[in-house]
C-alpha positions in Angstrom: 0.0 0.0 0.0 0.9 3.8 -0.2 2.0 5.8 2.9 0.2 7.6 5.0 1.9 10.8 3.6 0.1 10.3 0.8 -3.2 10.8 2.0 -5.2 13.2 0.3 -8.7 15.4 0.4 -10.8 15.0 -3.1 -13.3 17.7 -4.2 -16.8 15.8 -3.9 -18.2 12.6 -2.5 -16.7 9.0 -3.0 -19.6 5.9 -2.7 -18.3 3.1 -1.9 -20.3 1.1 -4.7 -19.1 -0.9 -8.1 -20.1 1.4 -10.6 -23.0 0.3 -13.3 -22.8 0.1 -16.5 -24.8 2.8 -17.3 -22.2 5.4 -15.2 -20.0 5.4 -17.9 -22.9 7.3 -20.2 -23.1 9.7 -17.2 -19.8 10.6 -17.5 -19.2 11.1 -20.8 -21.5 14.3 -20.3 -18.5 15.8 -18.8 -19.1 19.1 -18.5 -23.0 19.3 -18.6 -24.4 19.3 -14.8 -26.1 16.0 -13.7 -29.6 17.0 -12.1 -30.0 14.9 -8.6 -33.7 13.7 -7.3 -32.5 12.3 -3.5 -35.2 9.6 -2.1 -34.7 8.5 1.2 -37.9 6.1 1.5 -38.6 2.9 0.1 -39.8 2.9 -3.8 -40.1 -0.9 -3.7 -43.5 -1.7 -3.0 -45.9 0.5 -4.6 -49.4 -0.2 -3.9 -52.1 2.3 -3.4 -51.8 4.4 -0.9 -48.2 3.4 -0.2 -45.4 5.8 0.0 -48.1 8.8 -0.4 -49.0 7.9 -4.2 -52.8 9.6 -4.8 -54.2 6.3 -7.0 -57.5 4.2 -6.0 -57.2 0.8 -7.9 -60.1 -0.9 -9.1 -59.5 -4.3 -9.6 -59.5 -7.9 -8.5 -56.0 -8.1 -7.7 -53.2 -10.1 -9.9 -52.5 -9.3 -13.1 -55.0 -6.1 -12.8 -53.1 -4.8 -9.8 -50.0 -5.9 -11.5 -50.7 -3.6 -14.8 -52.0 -0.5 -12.5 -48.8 -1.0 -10.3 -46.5 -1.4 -13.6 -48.6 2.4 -14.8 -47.8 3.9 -11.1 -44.0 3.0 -11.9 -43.9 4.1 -15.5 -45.8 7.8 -15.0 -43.3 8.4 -11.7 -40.3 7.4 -14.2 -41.9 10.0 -17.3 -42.0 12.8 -14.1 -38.7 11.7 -13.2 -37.7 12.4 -16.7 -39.6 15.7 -17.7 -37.6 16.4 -14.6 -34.4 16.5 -16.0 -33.5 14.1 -13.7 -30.0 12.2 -15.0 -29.3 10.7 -11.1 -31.5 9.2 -8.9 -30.0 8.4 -5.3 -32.0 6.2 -2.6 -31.5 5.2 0.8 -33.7 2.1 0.5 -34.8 -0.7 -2.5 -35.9 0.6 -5.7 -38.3 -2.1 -7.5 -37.0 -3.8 -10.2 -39.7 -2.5 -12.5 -38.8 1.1 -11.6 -35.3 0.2 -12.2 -36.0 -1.5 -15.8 -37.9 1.8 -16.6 -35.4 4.3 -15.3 -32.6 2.5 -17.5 -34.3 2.8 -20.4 -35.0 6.6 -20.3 -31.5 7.0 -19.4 -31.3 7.6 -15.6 -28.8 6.4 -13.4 -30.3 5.1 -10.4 -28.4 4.0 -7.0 -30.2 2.4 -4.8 -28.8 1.1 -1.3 -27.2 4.2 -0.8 -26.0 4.9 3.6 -27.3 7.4 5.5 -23.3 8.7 5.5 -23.7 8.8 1.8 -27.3 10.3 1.5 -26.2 13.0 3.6 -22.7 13.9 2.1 -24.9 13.5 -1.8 -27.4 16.0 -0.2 -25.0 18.2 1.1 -23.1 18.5 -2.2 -26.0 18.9 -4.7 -28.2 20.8 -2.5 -31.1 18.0 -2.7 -34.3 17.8 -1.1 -34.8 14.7 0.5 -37.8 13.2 -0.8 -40.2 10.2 0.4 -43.2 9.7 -1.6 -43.6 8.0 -4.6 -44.5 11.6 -7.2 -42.0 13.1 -9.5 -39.6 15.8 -7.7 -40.4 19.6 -8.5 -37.4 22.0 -9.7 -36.8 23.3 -6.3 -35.8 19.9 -5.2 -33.6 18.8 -7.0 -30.0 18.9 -6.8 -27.1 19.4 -9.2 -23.4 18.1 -9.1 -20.7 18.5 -11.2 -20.5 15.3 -13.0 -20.2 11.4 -11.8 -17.4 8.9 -12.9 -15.8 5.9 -11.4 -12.5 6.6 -10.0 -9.8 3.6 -8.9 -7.8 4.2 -6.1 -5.2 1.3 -5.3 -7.1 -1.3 -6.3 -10.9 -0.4 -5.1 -13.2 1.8 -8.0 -15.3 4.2 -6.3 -18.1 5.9 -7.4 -17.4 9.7 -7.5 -19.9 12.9 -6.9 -18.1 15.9 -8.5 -19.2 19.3 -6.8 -20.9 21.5 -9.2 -19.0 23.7 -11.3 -20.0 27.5 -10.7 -19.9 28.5 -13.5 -21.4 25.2 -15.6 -24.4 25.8 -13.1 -25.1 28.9 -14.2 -24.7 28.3 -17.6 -28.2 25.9 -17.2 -29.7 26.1 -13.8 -29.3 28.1 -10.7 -27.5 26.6 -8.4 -29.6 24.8 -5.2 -29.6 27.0 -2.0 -28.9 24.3 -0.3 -25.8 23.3 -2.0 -22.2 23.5 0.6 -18.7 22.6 0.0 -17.8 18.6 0.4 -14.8 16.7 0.1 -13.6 13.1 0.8 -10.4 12.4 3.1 -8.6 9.8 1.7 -6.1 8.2 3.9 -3.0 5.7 3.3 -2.2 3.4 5.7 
């Protein structure tokens, strides 16, 4: 290993996660801010009423409650979307549907996420933390700088580049809520 000399502070957020495929589309928009919608609630199990989703289903149950679920899932990912949401972070499970649907418009969803990392993504992007199951509003959302995988020794991490001033400006204001993080990275 490297010497403790060599630690070192890094402008943005590290997750400890294996980065997806679909990350290295993310970070080819180098340059372009990623827009951040922050969940820290379940969106697993969607069934009326759950997770504050307005929708009455009239059915028998199965396959009916199976389509009006799968509808739930796809207008919440078509919000998430008009959204100009590119990241979605969340503490808990995300349902394999949602996922499915997510991928294929293009967002990058981690799921799983700690409370250490929900709070450091928050912090960085200025995100609302959000826990019902309806598309985030403008004001919500959060933006960072960009997203890549980055090796260090032998471990990738996932990494949460602060926004870039003047790249914020350029297409959104930048969230009030937004402060200054960086990762300590030490050598032992």
């Amino acid at each position: 290993g490297r010497h403790v000399r060599e630690s070192e502070l890094i402008d943005g957020v590290l997750l400890d996660l294996p980065a997806p495929p679909r990350l290295a589309a993310l970070a080819s928009a180098a340059g372009r801010p990623v827009r951040v919608a922050l969940y820290v609630e379940s969106l697993h199990a969607v069934l009326p009423g759950s997770l504050g989703a307005h929708a009455t289903l009239e059915c028998g149950g199965g396959e009916a409650a199976a389509l009006a679920s799968e509808e739930m899932l796809r207008r919440f990912a078509d919000g998430v979307v008009a959204a100009g949401v590119s990241l979605l972070l969340c503490q808990k499970l995300v349902a394999p549907a949602l996922l499915r649907l997510l991928d294929e418009r293009n967002v990058l969803v981690l799921p799983r996420l700690s409370l250490r990392h929900i709070g450091a993504a928050r912090m960085l992007s200025g995100a609302a933390p959000l826990a019902q199951l309806l598309p985030p509003k403008a004001g919500e959302l959060g933006l960072l700088g960009g997203v890549h995988a980055l090796l260090l020794g032998a471990k990738e991490y996932i990494h949460l580049l602060p926004p870039s001033v003047g790249a914020a400006a350029a297409s959104a204001p930048m969230p009030p809520r937004a402060e200054p993080v960086c990762t300590l990275v030490l050598w032992a």
